[in-house]
C-alpha positions in Angstrom: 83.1 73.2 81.5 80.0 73.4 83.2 80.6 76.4 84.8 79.9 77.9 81.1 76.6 78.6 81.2 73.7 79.6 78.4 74.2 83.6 79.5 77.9 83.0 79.6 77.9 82.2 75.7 75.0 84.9 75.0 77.0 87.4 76.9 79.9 86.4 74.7 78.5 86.3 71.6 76.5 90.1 72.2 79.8 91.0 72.9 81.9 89.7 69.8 79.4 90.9 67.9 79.5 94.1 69.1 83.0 94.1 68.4 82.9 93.1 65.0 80.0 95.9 64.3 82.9 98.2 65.8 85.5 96.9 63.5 83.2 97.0 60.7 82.4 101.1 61.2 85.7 101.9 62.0 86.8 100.2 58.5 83.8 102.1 56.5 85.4 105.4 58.2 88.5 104.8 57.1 87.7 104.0 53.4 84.9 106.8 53.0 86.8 109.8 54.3 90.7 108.6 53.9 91.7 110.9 56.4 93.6 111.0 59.9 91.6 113.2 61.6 88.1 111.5 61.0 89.8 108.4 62.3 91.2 110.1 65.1 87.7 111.5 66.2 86.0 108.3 65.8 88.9 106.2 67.7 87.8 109.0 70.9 84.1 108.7 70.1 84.2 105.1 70.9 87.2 105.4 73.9 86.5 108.2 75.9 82.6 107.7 76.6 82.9 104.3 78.0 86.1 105.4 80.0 84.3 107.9 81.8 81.4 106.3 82.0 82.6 102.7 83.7 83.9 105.0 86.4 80.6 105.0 87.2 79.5 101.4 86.5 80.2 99.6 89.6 78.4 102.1 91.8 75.1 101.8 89.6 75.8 98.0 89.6 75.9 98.0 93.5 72.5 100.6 93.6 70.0 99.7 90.5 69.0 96.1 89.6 71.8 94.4 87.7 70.0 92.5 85.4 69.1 96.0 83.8 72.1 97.6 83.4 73.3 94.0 81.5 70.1 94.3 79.2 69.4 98.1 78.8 72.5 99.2 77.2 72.7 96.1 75.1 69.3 97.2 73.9 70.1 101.0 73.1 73.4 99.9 71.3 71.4 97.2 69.0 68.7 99.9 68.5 71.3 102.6 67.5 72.9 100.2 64.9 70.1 99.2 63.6 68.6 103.0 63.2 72.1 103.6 61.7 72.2 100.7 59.3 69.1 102.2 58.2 70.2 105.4 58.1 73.1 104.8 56.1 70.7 102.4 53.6 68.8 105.5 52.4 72.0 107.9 52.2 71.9 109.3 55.1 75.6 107.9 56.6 77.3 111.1 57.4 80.3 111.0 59.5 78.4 113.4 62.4 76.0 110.7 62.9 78.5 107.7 62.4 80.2 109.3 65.4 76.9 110.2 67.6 76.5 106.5 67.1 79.8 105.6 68.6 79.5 108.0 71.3 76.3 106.1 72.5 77.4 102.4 71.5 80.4 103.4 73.9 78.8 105.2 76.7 76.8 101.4 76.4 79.9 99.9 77.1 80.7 101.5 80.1 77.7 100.7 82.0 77.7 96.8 81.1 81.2 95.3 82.0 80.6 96.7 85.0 77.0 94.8 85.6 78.0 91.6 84.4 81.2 91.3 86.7 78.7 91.9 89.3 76.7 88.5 88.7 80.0 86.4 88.8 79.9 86.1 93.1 76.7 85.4 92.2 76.7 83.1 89.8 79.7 81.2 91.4 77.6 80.6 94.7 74.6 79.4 93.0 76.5 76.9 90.3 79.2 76.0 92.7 82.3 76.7 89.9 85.2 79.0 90.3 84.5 82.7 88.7 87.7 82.9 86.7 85.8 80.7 84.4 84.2 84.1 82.9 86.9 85.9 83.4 88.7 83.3 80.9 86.1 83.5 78.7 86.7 87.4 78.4 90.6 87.4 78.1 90.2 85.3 75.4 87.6 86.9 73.7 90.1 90.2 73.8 93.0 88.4 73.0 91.7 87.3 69.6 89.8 90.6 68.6 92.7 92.1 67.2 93.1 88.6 65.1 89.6 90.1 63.2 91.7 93.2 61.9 92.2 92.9 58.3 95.4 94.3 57.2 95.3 97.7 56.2 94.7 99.0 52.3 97.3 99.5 50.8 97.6 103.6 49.5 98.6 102.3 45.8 
């Protein structure tokens, strides 16, 4: 257990949360506009960006300092939600720039995974634990994400 490190559970944590921020839009999509299609654009909004984009990832890991391509998207996708959250406070929610928002939370996504599985040799050498100790840590964290779903509304 001591393998689990403070930046292990902030990593986490930035993670979940992002998840549940995620969930959370995808839900006030669903219930403003009640269509397919909206849904549909929003679902390849927040895939197809960080698909493309982790392709990439591992080579920007290996060339550009780690440590900023863990704490520069994390950034721009906190800032986005926040200017969103704001955005949506004074009326101004519409479901262009709910999905502008998802494209650049997701192109976020790409880059990170990518920088963080970097640190693990890293991290392994220097704390002397085994590196499927993260990897745990993230299959878990997956596995249970579909656990936050709430069952769908009911069209009665």
């Amino acid at each position: 257990m001591h393998c689990i490190g403070r930046q292990t559970i902030e990593q986490t944590l930035s993670l979940f949360g992002s998840s549940v921020v995620q969930y959370a839009i995808f839900w006030y999509l669903v219930l403003r506009s009640n269509s397919g299609m909206v849904m549909t654009g929003a679902m390849v909004a927040a895939a197809l960006p960080q698909a493309i984009v982790s392709v990439f990832g591992g080579v920007w890991a290996d060339r550009w300092n780690r440590k900023l391509l863990v704490m520069l998207p994390d950034a721009v996708i906190a800032a986005v939600t926040i200017c969103l959250s704001a955005s949506m406070a004074v009326g101004w929610g519409d479901t262009g720039l709910i999905l502008v928002v998802l494209v650049i939370r997701s192109a976020g996504g790409g880059i990170q995974p990518p920088a963080v599985q970097s640190f693990i040799p890293q991290i392994a050498r220097r704390r002397g634990c085994c590196a499927s100790t993260r990897l745990t840590v993230r299959c878990r964290r997956r596995s249970a994400s579909p656990l936050l779903q709430s069952p769908q509304p009911s069209s009665t």
